[in-house]
C-alpha positions in Angstrom: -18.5 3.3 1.3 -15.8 2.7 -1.6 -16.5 4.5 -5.3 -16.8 0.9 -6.0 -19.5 0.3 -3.6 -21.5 3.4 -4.4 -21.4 2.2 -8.2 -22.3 -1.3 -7.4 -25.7 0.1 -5.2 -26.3 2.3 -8.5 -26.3 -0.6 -10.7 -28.2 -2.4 -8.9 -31.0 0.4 -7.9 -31.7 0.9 -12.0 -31.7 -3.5 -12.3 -28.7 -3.6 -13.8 -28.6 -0.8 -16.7 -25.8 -1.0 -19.1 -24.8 2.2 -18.6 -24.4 1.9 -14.9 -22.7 -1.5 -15.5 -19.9 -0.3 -17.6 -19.3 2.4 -15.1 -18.8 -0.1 -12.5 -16.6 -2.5 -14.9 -14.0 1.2 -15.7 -13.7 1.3 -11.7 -13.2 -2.2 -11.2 -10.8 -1.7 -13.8 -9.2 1.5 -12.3 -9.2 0.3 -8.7 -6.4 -0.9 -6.7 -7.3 -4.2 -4.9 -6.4 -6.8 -2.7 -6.2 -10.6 -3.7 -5.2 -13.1 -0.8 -2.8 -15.5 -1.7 -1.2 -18.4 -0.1 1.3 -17.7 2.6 4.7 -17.3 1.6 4.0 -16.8 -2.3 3.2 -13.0 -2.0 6.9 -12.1 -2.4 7.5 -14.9 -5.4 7.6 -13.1 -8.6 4.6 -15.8 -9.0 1.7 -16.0 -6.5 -1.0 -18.3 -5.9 -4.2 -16.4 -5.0 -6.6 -18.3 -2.7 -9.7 -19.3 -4.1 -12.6 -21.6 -3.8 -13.8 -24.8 -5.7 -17.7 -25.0 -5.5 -19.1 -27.8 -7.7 -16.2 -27.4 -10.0 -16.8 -23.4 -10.7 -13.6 -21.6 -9.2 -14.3 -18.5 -7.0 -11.7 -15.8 -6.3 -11.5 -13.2 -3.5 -10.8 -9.7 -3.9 -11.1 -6.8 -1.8 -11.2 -3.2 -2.6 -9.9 -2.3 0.9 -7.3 -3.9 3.5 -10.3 -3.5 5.5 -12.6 -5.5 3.8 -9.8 -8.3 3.0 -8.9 -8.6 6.8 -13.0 -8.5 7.9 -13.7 -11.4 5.6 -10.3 -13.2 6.5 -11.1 -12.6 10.7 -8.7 -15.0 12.6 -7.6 -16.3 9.8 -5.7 -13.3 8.3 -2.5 -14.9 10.0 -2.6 -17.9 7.4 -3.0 -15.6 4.4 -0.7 -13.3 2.8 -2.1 -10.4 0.3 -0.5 -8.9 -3.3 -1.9 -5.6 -4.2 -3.1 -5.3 -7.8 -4.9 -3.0 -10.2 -8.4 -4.5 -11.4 -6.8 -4.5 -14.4 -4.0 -6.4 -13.6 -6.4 -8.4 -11.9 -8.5 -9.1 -14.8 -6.1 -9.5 -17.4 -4.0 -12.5 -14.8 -7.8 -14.6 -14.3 -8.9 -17.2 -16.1 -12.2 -16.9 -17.7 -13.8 -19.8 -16.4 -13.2 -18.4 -12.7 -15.7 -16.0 -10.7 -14.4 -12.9 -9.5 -16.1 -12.2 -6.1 -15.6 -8.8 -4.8 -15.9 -8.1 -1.2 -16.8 -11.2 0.1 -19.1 -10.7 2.9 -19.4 -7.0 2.8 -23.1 -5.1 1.4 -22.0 -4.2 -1.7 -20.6 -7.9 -2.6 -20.3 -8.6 -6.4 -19.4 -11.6 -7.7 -18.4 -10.9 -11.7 -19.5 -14.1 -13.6 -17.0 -15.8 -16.2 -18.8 -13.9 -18.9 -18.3 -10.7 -17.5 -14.3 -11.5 -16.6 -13.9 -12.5 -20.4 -15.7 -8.7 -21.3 -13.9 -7.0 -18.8 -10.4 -9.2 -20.5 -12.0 -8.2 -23.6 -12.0 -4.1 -22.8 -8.4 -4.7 -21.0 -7.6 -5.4 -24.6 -8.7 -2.4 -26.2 -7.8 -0.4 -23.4 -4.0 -1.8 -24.4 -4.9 -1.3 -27.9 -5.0 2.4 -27.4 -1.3 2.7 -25.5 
C-alpha cells in the first residue's frame, strides 16, 4: 500500500474531512506517477496521454506505481507507452475540464473531479508563488 493509498483510505474513513483531503492533495502533488500515453509519443518532447471520452467528460489514467499502470493495462501494456511525471507536473499539464483517475482498478482508486484539478492547479500556483 502506497503513502497515497494509505491517505486515500484515511480520507475516506473520516467522510472526506478537509484536513485529511489536503493531505492527500500535497502527496498527489509530491508523488511521482505514471501517465500512459500513446505509443511512440513518450519520447516526443510532446506526448499524448491516453484517456477516455464518457458522455463528453474526459477521463485520464494515472498510476502511482509501474505496478498498478501495467495491472490496469494487462495485455494491453504492449500498445501503450508511459512518461513518468510529478503530480505536480501532472496537474499543472491537465485541463480543468478533465477527470484525473488515479489507479484505475486498484482499492484505493480516486478519481479527482474537475473542481478539485482546478484547486489542486490553483495550490500548484502558490506553491510556484513561493519559489
Amino acid at each position: 500500500m502506497s503513502e497515497l493509498d494509505q491517505l486515500i483510505s484515511r480520507a475516506i474513513s473520516s467522510e472526506g474531512k478537509q484536513e485529511d483531503v489536503n493531505k492527500v492533495y500535497l502527496a498527489l502533488l509530491r508523488t511521482l506517477l505514471f501517465v500512459p500515453v500513446k505509443k511512440n509519443t513518450a519520447k516526443a518532447e510532446e506526448f499524448e496521454p491516453l484517456f477516455a471520452n464518457i458522455n463528453g467528460n474526459y477521463f485520464m489514467p494515472a498510476f502511482d506505481s509501474l505496478e498498478k499502470l501495467t495491472a490496469w493495462a494487462g495485455d494491453q501494456f504492449d500498445q501503450m507507452e508511459y512518461v513518468e511525471l510529478s503530480g505536480k507536473d501532472t496537474v499543472a499539464g491537465i485541463n480543468e475540464n478533465v477527470f484525473l483517475c488515479l489507479n484505475i482498478g486498484s482499492e484505493f482508486y480516486k478519481e479527482f473531479s474537475p473542481d478539485e484539478v482546478k484547486r489542486l492547479k490553483m495550490i500548484v500556483g502558490r506553491i510556484e508563488q513561493l519559489k
